[in-house]
C-alpha positions as CSV (number, residue, x, y, z in Angstrom):
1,X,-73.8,10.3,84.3
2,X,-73.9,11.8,80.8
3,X,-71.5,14.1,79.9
4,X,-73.2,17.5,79.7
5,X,-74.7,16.6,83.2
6,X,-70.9,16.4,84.7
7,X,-69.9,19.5,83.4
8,X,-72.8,21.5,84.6
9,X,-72.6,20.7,88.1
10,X,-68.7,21.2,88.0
11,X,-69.2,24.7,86.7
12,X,-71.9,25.3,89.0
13,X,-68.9,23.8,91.6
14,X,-66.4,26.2,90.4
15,X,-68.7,29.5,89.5
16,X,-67.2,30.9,93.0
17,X,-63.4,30.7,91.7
18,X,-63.3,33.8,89.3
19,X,-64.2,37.0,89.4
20,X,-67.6,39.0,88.0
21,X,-67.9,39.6,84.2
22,X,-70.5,40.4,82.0
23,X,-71.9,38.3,79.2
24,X,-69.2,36.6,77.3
25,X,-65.5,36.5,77.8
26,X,-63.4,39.3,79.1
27,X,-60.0,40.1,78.3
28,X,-57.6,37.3,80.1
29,X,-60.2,35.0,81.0
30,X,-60.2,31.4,79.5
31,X,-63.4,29.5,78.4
32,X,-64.5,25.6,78.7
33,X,-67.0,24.9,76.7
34,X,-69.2,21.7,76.2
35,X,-71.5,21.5,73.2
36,X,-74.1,19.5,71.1
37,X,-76.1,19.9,68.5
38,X,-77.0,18.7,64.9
39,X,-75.0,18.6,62.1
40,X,-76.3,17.6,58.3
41,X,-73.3,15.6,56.6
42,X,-72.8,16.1,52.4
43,X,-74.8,13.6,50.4
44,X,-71.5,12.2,48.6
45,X,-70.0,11.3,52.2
46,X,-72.5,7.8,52.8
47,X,-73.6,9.6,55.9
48,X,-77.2,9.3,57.0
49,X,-78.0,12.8,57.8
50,X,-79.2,14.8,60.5
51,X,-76.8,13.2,63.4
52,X,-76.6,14.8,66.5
53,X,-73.5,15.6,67.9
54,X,-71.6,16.4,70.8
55,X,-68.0,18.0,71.4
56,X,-66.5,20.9,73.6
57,X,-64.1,24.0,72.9
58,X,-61.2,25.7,75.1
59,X,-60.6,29.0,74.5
60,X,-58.6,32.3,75.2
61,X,-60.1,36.2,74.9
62,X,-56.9,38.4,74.4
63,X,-59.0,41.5,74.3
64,X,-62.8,42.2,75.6
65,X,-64.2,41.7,72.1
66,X,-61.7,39.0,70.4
67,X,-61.2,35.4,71.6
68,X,-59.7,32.3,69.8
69,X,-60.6,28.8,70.6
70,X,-59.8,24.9,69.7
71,X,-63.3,23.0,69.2
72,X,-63.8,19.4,68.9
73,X,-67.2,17.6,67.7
74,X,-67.7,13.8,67.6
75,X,-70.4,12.5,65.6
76,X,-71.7,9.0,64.9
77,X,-74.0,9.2,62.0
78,X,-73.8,6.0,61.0
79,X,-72.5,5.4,57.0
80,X,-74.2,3.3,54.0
81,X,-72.2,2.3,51.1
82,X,-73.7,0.3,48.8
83,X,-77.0,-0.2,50.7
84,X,-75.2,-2.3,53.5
85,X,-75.4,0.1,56.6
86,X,-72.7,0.3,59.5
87,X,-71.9,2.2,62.1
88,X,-69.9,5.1,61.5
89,X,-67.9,8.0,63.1
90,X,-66.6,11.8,62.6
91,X,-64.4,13.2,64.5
92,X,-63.6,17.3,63.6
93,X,-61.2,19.3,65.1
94,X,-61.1,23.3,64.2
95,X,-59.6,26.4,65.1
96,X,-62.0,29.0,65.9
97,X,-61.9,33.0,66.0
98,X,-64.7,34.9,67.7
99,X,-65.8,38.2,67.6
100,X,-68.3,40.5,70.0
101,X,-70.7,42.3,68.2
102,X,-72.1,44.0,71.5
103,X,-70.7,43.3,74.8
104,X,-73.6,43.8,76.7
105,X,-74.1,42.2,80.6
106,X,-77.1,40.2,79.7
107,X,-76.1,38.9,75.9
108,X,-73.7,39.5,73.7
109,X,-74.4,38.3,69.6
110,X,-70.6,37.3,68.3
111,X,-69.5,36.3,64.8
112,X,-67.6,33.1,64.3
113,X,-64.9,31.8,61.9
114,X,-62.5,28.8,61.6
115,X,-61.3,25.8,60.3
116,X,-59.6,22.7,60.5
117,X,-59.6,19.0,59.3
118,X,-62.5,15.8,59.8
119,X,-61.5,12.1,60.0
120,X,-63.9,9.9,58.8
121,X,-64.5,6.0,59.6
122,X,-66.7,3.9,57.4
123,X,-66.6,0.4,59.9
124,X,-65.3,-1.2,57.4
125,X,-67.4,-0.5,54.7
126,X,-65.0,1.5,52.8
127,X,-61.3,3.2,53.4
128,X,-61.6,6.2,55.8
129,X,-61.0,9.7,54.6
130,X,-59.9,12.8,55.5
131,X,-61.2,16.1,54.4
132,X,-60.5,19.9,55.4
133,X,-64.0,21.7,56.5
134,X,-64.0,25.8,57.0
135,X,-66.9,26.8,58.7
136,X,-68.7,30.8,59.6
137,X,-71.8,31.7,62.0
138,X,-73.2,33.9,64.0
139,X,-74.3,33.3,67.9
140,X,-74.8,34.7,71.2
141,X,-73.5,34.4,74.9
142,X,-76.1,34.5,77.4
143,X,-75.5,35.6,81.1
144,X,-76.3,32.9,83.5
145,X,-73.9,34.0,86.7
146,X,-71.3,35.7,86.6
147,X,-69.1,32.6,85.5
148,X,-71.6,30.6,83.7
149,X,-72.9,31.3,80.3
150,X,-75.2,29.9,78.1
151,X,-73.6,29.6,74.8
152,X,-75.5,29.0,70.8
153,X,-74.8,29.3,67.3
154,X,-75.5,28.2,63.8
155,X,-72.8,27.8,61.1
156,X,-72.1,26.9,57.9
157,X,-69.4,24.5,57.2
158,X,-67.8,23.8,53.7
159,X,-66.2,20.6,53.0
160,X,-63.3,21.1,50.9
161,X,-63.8,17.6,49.4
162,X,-67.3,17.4,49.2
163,X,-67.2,21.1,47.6
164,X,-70.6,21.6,49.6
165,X,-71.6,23.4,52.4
166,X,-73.2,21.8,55.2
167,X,-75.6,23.5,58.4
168,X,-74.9,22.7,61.8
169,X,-76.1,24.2,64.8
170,X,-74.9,24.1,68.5
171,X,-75.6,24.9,71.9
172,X,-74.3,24.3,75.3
173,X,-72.8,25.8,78.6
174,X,-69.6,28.0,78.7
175,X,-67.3,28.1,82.0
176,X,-65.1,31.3,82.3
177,X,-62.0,31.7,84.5
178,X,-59.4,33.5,85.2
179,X,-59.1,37.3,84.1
180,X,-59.3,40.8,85.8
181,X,-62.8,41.8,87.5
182,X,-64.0,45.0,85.2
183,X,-64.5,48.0,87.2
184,X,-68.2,48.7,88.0
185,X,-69.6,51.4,85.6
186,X,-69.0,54.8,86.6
187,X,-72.1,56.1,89.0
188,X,-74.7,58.2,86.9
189,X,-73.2,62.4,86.3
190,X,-76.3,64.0,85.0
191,X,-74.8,67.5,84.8
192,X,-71.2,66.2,83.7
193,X,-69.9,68.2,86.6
194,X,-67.5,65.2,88.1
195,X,-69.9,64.5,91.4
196,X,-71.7,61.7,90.9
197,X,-75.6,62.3,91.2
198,X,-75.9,60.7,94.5
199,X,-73.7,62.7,96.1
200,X,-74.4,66.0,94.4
201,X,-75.4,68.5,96.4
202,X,-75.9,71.1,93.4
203,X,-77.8,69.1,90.3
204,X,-77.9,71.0,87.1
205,X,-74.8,73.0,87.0
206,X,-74.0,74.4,83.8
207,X,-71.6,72.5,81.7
208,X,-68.0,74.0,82.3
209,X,-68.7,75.4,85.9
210,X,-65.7,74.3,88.5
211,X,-67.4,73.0,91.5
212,X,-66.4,71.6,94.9
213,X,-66.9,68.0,96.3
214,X,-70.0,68.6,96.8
215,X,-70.8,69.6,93.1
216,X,-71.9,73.3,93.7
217,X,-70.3,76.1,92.1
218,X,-66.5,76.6,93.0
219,X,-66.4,79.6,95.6
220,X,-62.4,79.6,96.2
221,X,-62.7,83.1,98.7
222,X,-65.3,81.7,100.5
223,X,-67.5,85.1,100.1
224,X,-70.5,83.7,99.3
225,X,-70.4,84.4,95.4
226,X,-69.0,81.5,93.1
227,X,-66.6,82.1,91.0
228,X,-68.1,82.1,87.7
229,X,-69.4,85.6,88.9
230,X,-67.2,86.6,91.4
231,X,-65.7,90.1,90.3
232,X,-63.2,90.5,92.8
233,X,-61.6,86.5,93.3
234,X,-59.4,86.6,96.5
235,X,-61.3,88.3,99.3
236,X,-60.0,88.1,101.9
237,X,-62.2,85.6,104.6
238,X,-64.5,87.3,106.4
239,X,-64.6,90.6,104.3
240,X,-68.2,91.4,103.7
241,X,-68.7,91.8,99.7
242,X,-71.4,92.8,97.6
243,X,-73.1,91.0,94.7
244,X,-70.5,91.2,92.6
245,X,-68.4,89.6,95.2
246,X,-65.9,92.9,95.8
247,X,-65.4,94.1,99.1
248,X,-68.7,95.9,100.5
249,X,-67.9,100.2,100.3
250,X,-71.1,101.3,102.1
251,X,-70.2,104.8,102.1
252,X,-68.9,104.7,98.4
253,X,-65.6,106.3,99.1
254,X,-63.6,103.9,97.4
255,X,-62.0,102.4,100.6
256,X,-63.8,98.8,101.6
257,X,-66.2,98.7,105.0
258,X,-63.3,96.0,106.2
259,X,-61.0,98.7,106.3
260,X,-62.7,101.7,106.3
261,X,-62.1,104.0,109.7
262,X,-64.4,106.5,108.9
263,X,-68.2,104.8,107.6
264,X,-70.5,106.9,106.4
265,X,-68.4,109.3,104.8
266,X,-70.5,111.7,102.6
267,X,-71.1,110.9,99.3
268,X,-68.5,112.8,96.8
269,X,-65.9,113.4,99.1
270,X,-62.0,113.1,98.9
271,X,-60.7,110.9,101.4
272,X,-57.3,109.0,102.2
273,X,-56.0,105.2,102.3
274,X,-58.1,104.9,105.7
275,X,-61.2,106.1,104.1
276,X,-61.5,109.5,106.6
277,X,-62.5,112.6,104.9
278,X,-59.3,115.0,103.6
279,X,-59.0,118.4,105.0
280,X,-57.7,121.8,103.6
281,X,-53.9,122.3,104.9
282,X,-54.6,125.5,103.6
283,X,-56.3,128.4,103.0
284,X,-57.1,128.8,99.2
285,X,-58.9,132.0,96.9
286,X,-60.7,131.3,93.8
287,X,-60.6,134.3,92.5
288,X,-64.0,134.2,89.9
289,X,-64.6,136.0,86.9
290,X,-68.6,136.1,87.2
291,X,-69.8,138.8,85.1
292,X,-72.8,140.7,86.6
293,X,-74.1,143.3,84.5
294,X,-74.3,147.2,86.0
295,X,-76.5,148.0,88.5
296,X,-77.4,144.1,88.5
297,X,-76.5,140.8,90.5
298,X,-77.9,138.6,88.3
299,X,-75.9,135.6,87.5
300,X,-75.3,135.0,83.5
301,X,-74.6,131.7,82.4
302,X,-71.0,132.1,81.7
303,X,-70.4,132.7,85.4
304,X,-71.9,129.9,86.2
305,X,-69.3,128.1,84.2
306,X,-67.1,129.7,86.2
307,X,-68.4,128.2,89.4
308,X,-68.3,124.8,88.8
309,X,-64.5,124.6,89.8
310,X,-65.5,125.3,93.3
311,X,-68.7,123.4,93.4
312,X,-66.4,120.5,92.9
313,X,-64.1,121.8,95.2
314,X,-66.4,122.1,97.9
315,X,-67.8,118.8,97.4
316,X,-64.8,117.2,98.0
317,X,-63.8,118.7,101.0
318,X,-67.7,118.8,103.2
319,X,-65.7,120.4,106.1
320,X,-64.8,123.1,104.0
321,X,-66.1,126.1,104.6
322,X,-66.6,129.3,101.8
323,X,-66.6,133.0,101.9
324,X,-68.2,134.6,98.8
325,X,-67.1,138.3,98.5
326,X,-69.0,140.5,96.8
327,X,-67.5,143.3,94.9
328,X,-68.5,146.4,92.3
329,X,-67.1,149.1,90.5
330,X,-67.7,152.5,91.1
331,X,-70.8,153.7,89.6
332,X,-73.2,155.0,91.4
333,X,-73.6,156.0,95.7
334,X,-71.5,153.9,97.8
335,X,-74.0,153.1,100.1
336,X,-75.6,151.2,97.3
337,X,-73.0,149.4,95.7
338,X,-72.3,148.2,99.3
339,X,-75.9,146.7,98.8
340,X,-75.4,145.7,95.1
341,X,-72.5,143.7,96.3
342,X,-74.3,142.3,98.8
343,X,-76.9,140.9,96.4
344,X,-74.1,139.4,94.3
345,X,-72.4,137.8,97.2
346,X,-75.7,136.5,97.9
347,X,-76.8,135.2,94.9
348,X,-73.6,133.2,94.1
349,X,-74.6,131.5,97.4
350,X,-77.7,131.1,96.5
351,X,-76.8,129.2,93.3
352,X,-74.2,127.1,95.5
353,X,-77.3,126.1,97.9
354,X,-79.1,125.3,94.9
355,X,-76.4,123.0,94.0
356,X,-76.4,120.9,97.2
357,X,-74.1,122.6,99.1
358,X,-75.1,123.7,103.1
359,X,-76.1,126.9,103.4
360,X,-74.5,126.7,107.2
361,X,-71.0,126.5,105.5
362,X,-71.2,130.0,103.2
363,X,-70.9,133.4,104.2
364,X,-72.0,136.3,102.3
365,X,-69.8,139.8,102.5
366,X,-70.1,142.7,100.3
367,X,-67.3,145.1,100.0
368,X,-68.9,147.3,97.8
369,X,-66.4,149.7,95.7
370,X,-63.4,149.5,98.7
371,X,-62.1,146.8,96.6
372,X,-61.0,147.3,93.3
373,X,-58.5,145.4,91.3
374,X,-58.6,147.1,88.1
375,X,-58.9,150.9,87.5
376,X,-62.5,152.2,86.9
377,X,-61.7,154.7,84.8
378,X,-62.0,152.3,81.9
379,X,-64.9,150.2,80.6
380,X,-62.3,147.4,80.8
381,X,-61.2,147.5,84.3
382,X,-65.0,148.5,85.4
383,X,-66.0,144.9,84.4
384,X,-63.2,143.5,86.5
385,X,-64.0,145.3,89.0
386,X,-67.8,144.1,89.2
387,X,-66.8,140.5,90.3
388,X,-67.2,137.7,93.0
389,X,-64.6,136.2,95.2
390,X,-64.6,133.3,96.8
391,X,-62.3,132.1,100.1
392,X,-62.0,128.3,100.9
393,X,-60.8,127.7,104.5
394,X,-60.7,124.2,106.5
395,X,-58.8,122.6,109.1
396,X,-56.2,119.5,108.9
397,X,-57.1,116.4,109.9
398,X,-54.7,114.1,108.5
């Protein structure tokens, strides 16, 4: 059985005895190599040219991409010296270092360089020789199985004697043992989100989201709103929330629905840590300065100013109740500045109404002239004297 023939089947034989690797050696793993080819010998040798030749390598990759190697060729390209032919022989022995261009799983191109020393026999025909060859190539490893490769290059070789440089080419079959498996490649991320695309349940996710196992947008409360956008983190489980992912306040009062004992609350109003409504423990007077001009109950502006304190008042408190007081100096009959005042207590209740407040919590008394606080036997105290008043009353309920 030839030679290359043996070695085929025992790597075929022994393909199942190391682990899977892509094309070319793998850091760890050793190589067995078995080779021919042609070589063309120097014309200064007596060499006929063109020989074939056969040899094999062994061989050791420290790294993915490096390996180093000890090759042997034997040739017999028969000699002539003198015109009288014989049979020769050359037998080279080198040292080879091999570099991966591309380790790819189907091929991988490599660069070679190495060197080492050639005995030559002459059968007689003339003393052998010795001579020191360095040699430099390119090839490839092709993937066969997963332990088997196919193996080829071409190389220049200088012969330090000859001071030439001779081409040789060879191919041939490559067994690789030992080594550690490399890990399969790491499944497909299309989004870069750490979930693997077949078991992402959320594709796309913009880069820099945190997401669960399932590759979704982190949502650490549990409130339905992820994180990213999630304005109030922590919620407690089970706490409705709104978009913003804060506790849901249906009534607006500031206190959330999950703890609210008093929903629906009307809008505006003051209420405590349980979100129920706050009550007057008091009674108390705003005493206004609304300026009404004589014989008139006409609001100006600047009394309106002056009633915004207890449209905000009342607002707060909805179970307030209001008693405007109508007051005037004393020009004119009493019997109409007890109207007049009337009108005045009226129209500030009026405006309130117009405001938004109930008309079913305000009462309107006029007092006429029985009231005055101020004498009215000045100009001065006259214009005190034409005035509203207002009493606030409620009941506790806190």
């Amino acid at each position: 059985m030839r030679p290359i023939t043996l070695f085929t089947c025992l790597a075929l034989a022994l393909t199942g005895l190391a682990p899977a690797h892509a094309a070319g050696p793998d850091k760890g793993q050793f190589t067995f190599s078995l080779l021919g080819g042609a070589y063309e010998e120097p014309d200064d040798l007596d060499l006929r040219r063109g020989d074939e030749n056969v040899g094999g390598a062994i061989g050791w990759a420290p790294t993915d991409n490096w390996s180093v190697e000890a090759m042997f060729f034997d040739l017999e390209p028969g000699v002539e010296v003198g015109g009288v032919r014989g049979d020769g022989d050359m037998e080279y022995w080198s040292l080879n270092l091999i570099s991966k261009i591309h380790d790819g799983e189907n091929w991988a191109p490599y660069v070679v360089v190495g060197g080492g020393r050639a005995d030559y026999e002459y059968d007689g025909l003339r003393s052998d020789r010795q001579d020191t060859l360095w040699h430099g190539g390119v090839g490839f490893f092709g993937h066969l199985t997963d332990r088997l490769q196919f193996r080829a290059d071409v190389r220049g070789v200088f012969h330090y004697r000859a001071d030439s440089v001779s081409p040789m080419a060879t191919a041939g079959l490559t067994l690789l043992l030992g080594g550690a498996p490399k890990p399969p490649p790491a499944p497909a991320d299309s989004d870069g989100d750490g979930v693997p695309d077949t078991s992402d349940a959320c594709p796309g996710t913009p880069a820099g989201t945190a997401v669960d196992a399932r590759g979704c947008p982190r949502d650490s409360d549990g409130d339905g709103v992820v994180d990213a956008d999630d304005a109030c983190p922590g919620t407690p489980r089970g706490v409705s929330v709104d978009t913003r992912g804060c506790p849901l306040d249906s009534d607006g009062d500031g206190v959330p629905d999950s703890r609210d004992e008093c929903p629906g609350t009307p809008a505006g109003a003051r209420v405590d840590a349980r979100g129920c409504e706050e009550a007057l423990e008091e009674q108390v007077s705003f005493n206004l300065t609304v300026q009404f001009a004589t014989n008139s109950a006409e609001i100006t502006g600047a009394g309106m100013q002056e009633m915004f304190a207890l449209l905000r008042f009342l607002r707060e408190y909805p179970s307030a109740d209001a008693v405007i007081e109508g007051h005037t100096d004393n020009t004119g009959a009493d019997a109409y500045n007890q109207n007049l005042s009337e009108r005045r207590a009226e129209a500030v209740v009026q405006a309130l109404v117009n405001s938004g407040i109930d008309r079913d919590r305000l009462t309107a008394r006029g007092y006429g002239e029985s009231r005055p606080v101020a004498s009215n036997d000045t100009a001065e105290g006259r214009a005190q004297n034409r005035r509203v008043t207002v009493v606030v009353s409620g009941t506790t309920t806190r």
